[in-house]
C-alpha positions in Angstrom: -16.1 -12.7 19.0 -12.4 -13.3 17.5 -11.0 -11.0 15.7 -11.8 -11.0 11.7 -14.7 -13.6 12.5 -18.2 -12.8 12.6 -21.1 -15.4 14.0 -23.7 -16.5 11.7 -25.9 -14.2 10.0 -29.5 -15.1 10.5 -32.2 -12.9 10.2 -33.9 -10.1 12.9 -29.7 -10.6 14.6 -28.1 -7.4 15.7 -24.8 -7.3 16.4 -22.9 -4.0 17.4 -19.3 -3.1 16.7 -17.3 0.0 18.2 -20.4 0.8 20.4 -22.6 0.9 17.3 -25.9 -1.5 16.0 -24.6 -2.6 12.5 -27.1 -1.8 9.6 -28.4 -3.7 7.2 -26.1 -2.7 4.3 -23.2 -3.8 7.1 -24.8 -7.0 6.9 -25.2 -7.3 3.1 -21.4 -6.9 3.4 -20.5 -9.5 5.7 -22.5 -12.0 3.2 -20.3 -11.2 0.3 -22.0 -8.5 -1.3 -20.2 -5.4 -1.9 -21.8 -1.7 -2.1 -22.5 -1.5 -5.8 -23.9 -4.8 -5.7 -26.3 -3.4 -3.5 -26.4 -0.5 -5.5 -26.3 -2.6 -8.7 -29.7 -4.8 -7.4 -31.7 -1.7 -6.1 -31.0 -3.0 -2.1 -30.3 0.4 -1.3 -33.6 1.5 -1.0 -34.4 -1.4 1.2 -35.2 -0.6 4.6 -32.7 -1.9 6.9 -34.6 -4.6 8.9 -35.2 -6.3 5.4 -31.7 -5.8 4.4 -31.0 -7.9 7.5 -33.6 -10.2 6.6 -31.8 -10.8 3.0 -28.5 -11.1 4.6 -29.8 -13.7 7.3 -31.4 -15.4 4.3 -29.6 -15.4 1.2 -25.8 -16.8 0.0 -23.9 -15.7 -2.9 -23.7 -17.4 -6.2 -20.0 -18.4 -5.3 -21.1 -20.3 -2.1 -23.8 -22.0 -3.9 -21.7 -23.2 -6.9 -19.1 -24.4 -4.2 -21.8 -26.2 -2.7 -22.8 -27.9 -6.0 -19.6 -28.8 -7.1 -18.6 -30.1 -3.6 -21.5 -32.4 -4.0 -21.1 -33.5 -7.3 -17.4 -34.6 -6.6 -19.2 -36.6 -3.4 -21.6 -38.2 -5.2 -18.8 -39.3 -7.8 -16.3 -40.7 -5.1 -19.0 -42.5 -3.6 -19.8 -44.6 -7.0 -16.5 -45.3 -7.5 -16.2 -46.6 -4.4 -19.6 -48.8 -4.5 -18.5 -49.9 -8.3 
């Protein structure tokens, strides 16, 4: 792994850092969601495989709105350029 990268998140993946198997609010983080999110939607008292699971399964609001909008935009350009 590079340095301030991380591979895909998907879920049942275990990735270790410094020697040790990161936990499931570790990979809550590296999707975006900090720890009073967590705290803030009750994940705390998750057990860590399905924390995992969520991470491996689940995007922020932020990515999906980028998504949308990315799309729309697309979906304009390509009228235009069929009109």
């Amino acid at each position: 792994m590079r340095k301030h990268q991380c591979p895909c998140v998907v879920p049942g993946a275990k990735f270790a850092w410094r020697g040790q198997i990161l936990k499931g609010a570790h990979f809550l983080a590296l999707q975006g969601l900090s720890p009073a999110d967590v705290q803030r939607h009750g994940l705390h008292n998750v057990p860590c495989r399905l924390q995992r699971s969520f991470a491996g399964n689940a995007f922020t609001a932020t990515v999906c709105g980028s998504v949308l909008l990315a799309c729309v935009l697309a979906a304009e350009t390509q009228e235009e350029e069929e009109g």
